[in-house]
N, C-alpha and C positions, 0 to 999 in steps of 0.2 A: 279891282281893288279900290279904284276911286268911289266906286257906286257903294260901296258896302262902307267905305270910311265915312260917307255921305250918309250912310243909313244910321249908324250908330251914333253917329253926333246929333243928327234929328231923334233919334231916342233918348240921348240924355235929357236933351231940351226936355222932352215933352215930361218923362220922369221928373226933372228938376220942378217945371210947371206944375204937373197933375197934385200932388200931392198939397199945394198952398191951397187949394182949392175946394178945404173944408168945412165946417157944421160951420164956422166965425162968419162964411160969408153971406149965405142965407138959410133959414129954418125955414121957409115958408116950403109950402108943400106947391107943386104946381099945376096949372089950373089943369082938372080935367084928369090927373094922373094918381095910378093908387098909392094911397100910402103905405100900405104893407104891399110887399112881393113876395111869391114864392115861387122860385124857377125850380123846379126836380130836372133831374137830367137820371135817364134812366140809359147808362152810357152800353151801346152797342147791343140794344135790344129794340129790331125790328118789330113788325105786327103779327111776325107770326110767335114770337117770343113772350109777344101781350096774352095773344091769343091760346097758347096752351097753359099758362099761369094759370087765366082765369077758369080755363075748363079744368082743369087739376083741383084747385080751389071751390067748385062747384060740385065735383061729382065726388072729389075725398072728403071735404072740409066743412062743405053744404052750405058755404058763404059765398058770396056777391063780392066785387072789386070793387071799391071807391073810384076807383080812375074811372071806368066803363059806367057805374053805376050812377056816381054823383056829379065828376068833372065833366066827363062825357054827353051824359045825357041833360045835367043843366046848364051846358056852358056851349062853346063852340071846339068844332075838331078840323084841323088841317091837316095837309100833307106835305111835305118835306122834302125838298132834293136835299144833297148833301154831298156833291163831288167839291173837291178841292178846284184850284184854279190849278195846279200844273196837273190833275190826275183823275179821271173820272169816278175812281173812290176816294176814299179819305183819311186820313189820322182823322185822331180825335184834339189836336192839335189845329190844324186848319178847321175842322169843323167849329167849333169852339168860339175861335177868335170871327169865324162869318156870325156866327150866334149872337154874340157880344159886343161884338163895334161893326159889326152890317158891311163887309167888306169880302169878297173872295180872298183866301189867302194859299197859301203854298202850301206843301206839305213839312212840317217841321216847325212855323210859323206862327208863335204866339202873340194873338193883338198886334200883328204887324201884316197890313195889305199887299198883294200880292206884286204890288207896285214899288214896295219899300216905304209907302205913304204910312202914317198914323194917326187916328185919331180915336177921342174918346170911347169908350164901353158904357154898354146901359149901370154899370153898376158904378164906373165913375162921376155918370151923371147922377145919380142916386145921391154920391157923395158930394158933391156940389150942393144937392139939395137940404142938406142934413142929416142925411137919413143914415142909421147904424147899418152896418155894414156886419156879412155873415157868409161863411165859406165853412162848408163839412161836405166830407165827402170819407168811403170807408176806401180808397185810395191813397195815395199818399199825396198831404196837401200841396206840395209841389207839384202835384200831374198838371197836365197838361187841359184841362177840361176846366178845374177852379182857375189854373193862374192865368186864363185868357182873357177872364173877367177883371181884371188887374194888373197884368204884367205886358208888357209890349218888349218883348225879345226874339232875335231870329231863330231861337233853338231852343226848342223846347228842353232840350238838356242842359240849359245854363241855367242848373238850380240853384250857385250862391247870387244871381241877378234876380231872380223870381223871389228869395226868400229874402231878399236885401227891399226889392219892390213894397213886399208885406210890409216890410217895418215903413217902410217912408209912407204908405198909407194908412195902414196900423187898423186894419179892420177888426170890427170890435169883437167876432169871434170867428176863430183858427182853428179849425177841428178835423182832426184824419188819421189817416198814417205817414212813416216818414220822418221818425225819428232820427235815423240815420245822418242824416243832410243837416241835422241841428248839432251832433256832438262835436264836437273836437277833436281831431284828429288826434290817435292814440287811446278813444276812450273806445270798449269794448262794442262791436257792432256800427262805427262810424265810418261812413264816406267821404269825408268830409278830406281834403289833401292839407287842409290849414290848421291852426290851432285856437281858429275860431268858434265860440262858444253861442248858437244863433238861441238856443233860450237865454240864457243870460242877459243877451240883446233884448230878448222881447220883456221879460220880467223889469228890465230898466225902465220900461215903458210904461210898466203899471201889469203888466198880464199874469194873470193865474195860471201857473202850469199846471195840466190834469194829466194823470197816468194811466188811470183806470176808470170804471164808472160809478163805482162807489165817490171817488172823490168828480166829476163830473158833476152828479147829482148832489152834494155837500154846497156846489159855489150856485150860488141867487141871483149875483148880482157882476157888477166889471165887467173887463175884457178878459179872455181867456183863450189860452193856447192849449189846443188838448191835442195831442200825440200818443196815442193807440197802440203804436207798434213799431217797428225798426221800419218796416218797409209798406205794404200794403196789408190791410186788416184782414180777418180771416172772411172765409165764405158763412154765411146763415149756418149751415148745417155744421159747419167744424166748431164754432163761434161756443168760446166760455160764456154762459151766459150771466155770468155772475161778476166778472172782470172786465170783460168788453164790450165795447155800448156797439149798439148797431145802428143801423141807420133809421130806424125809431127813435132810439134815443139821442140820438145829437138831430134830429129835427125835437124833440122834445124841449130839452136844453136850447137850442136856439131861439124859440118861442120865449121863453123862462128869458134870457139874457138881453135879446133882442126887444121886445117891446116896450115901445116907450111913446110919448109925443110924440118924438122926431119922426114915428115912421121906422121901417128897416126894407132894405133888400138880403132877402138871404138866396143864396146858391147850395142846393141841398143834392148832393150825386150818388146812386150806388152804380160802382165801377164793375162789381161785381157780375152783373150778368156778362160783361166785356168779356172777362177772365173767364169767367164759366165756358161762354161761345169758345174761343181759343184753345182751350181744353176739351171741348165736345161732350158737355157736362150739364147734361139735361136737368140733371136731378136739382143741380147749385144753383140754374136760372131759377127753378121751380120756386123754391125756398127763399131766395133774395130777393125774388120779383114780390113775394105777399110779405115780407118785410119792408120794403120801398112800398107796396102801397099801401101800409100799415101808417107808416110815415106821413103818405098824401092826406088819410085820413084826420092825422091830426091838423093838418094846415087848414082842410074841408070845415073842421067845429072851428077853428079859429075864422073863420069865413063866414061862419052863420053868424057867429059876433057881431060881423062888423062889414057886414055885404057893400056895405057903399063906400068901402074904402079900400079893399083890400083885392090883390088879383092873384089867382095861381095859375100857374105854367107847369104843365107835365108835358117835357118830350125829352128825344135820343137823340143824339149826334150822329149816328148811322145807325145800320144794321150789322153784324155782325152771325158769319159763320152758316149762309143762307140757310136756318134752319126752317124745319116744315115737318108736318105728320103725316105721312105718306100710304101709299099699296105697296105692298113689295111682294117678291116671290116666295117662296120658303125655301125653297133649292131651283136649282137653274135644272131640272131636269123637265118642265113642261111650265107652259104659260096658263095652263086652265083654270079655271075659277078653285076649283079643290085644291090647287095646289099657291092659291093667293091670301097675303093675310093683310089686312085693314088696321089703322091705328082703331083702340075700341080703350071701354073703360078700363080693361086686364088692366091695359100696360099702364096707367097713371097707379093700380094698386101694386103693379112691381116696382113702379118708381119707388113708388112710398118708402117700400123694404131698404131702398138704399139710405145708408148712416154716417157717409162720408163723403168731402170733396174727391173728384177724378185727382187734383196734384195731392193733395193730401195721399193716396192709396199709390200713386205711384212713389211717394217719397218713402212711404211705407215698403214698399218692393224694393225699393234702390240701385246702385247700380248690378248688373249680370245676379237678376233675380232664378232663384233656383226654379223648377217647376213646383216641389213641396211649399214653395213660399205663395204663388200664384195661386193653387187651389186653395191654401187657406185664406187667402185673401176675401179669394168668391163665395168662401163660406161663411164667411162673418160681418163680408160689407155688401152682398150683393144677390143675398138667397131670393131661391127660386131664377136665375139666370144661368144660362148655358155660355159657356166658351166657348166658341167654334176653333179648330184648328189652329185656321189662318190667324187666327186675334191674337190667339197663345203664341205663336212664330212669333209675331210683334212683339210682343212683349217682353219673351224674355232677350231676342236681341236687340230690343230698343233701337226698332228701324221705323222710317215713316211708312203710313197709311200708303198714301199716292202723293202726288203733284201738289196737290188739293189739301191734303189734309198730314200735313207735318211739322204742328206749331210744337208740342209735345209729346211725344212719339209713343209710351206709355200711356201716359194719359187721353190721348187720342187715341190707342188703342183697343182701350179702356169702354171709352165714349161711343168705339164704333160697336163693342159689343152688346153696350146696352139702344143703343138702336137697332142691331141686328137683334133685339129679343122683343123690341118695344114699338117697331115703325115710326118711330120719332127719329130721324135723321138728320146728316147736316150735309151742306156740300163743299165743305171750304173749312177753313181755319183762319179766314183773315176777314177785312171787313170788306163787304159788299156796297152797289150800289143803289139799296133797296129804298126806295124812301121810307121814311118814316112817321108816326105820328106825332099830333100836337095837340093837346088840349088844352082849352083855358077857360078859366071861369071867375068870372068878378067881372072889375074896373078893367074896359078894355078888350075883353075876352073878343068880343065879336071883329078884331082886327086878324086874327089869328086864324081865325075860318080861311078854306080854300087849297088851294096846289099852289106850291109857290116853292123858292131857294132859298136854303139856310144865311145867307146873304141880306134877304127881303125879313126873313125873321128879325134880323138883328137891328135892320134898318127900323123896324114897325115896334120894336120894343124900345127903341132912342127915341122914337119921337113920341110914343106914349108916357115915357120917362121925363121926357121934355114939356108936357104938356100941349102938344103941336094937335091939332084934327088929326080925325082918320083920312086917309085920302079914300 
């Protein structure tokens, strides 16, 4: 109890501290360090995740990746451990806060070392520098992944401290989902136990509230709070595309808001393929992943702008869901090559057929789904796909997979059957410890190259922030 009442009073400190510590004290840009940034966080997508996007993209779409094609091949590429300090895999929680203040941290553990020590995040020191400050994510902007970039709390669940943190640094734009965690307790769709009103808070501050993407695209100029949805925004494939912005467009708008002298750092995530993995939802990494790096693309033309000043950062906080394209058998009645099938192009043109998220279709089922409701399901979101027995028994008792695979028991289901028809497979439902990749290209990039820990990232992006040498 001492240690922890210890802990918490060293975070008010630093809270009370970090925040004086803005554009008034220096503008100057520091030596050596770029003035734009763009971190993507492509959250809980491995390289096998990268890897079937682009081949998806390639043989349906007969396009090229920006990541692979532009970051990749003109910038440099690393590799990534990413265990926590007390667990050989990781939240996106501890991974995060190693990303951002270069510390191991625990599982649960926001911008807080696993020591109960704290200290600054590359995007604090940003602020320090003067540089506009930028957080979108199609998450909810309290997750765990933006607020590590900012928030120094033991629990990633303490969203009225994370969203208290925002206003006491007041970054110049707040984009997500997660409306939820702003109403007022009593107002419809609110989490909130108080009668705390947290837009109202931030509009005192000067911030545009956005609701949609119509009025997203309406604001030029300010600070701007955009809030997308109660909770976490939809997947690419369910996504209004007329109401909700994707993560195109809130890196687009970031760009739009953010640029200026000062410089900006912005923090750009799609959490999405996270959700998808957990799900077993080939089809939503697929479609997310070339909206994320639709995204990159625009950071890439802002890049050609302004090559000697600006740096982009695309990586993942883990992997998620050990997916891969595999051999499989067709039935367990013989191992012979006749009776073996290979992932091939078929299966990226069955994907295609699919129209829906995996939670989307089970929401759609609901609870103790009939059989009549399950065929029509496979008939309208998933033609040309067989239901094997076994999947159907799933489903409609809404039991898990295995061991392995029981995040959503439907929707996993679901996931197993279009791998049983596709050889795109998963082994898990949780996050693994697969490393991952890292690219960069601009100001810096070649610090990033090599095998190294999530940890060593964070350290190597502080001291480039800082304008310190490479070591």
């Amino acid at each position: 109890m001492k240690k922890l009442l210890l802990s918490l009073l060293t975070i008010s400190i630093i809270c009370a501290v970090l925040p004086s510590l803005g554009p008034s004290q220096t503008s100057l840009i520091a030596n050596g360090a770029p003035k734009y940034v763009f971190l993507f966080l492509s959250d809980g997508a491995g390289p096998a995740h990268l890897e079937i996007a682009r081949q998806y993209r390639q043989h349906i779409h007969n396009e090229g990746m920006v990541i692979v094609d532009k970051i990749m091949k003109e910038g440099s590429v690393g590799v990534m451990t990413t265990h926590a300090a007390n667990s050989l895999s990781t939240d996106s929680a501890a991974a995060a806060t190693a990303m951002a203040i270069g510390c191991k941290a625990k599982i649960g553990a926001l911008g807080v070392c696993a020591d109960d020590s704290i200290t600054v995040s590359a995007m604090e020191i940003a602020r320090r520098r003067g540089m506009k400050l930028g957080l979108a994510t199609n998450s909810t902007i309290y997750d765990a992944s933006p607020a590590a970039f900012l928030c120094h709390v033991p629990n990633r669940k303490d969203f009225p401290a994370i969203l208290q943190r925002y206003l006491e640094m007041a970054p110049d734009v707040l984009m997500g989902g997660g409306l939820d965690q702003f109403l007022p307790k009593g107002q419809p769709g609110s989490q909130r136990t108080d009668d705390g009103d947290a837009v109202v808070e931030f509009t005192k501050l000067g911030y545009q509230a956005v609701r949609n993407l119509p009025q997203l695209q309406r604001v030029s100029s300010g600070k701007v709070l955009g809030l997308f949805g109660l909770s976490e925004m939809n997947f690419e494939i369910d996504r209004d595309k007329q109401n909700e912005p994707s993560v195109y467009d809130l890196t687009q708008a970031a760009i739009r808001l953010l640029h200026s002298p000062r410089g900006f750092f912005t923090f750009i995530e799609s959490e999405n393929m996270d959700r998808a993995s957990h799900s077993s939802d080939i089809a939503s990494v697929i479609h997310d992943y070339r909206e994320f790096d639709r995204a990159v693309g625009l950071a890439y033309e802002f890049y050609r702008k302004y090559p000697r000043e600006t740096l982009i950062i695309v990586a993942s906080d883990h992997e998620s869901g050990g997916l891969g394209m595999t051999l499989a058998l067709k039935d367990l009645s013989s191992s012979t090559g006749s009776n073996q099938a290979a992932g091939s192009l078929r299966d990226f043109k069955k994907i295609q057929g699919i129209n829906i998220s995996l939670q989307k279709a089970a929401k759609l089922l609901g609870t103790n789904p009939k059989e009549q409701a399950v065929d029509k399901l496979m008939a309208d979101h998933f033609p040309g796909f067989t239901l094997a027995p076994e999947f159907r028994e799933k489903i409609v008792a809404s039991q898990f997979m295995s061991r392995t695979i029981f995040a959503e028991p439907v929707a996993n289901a679901l996931g197993m059957m279009v791998a049983n028809n596709t050889q795109i497979y998963w082994q898990n439902t949780a996050h693994t410890n697969i490393p991952v990749l890292v690219a960069a290209l601009g100001i810096g990039a070649e610090r990033f190259k090599g095998y190294y820990d999530n940890a060593d990232f964070g350290k190597k992006l502080k001291a480039l922030m800082e304008g310190k040498k490479h070591e």
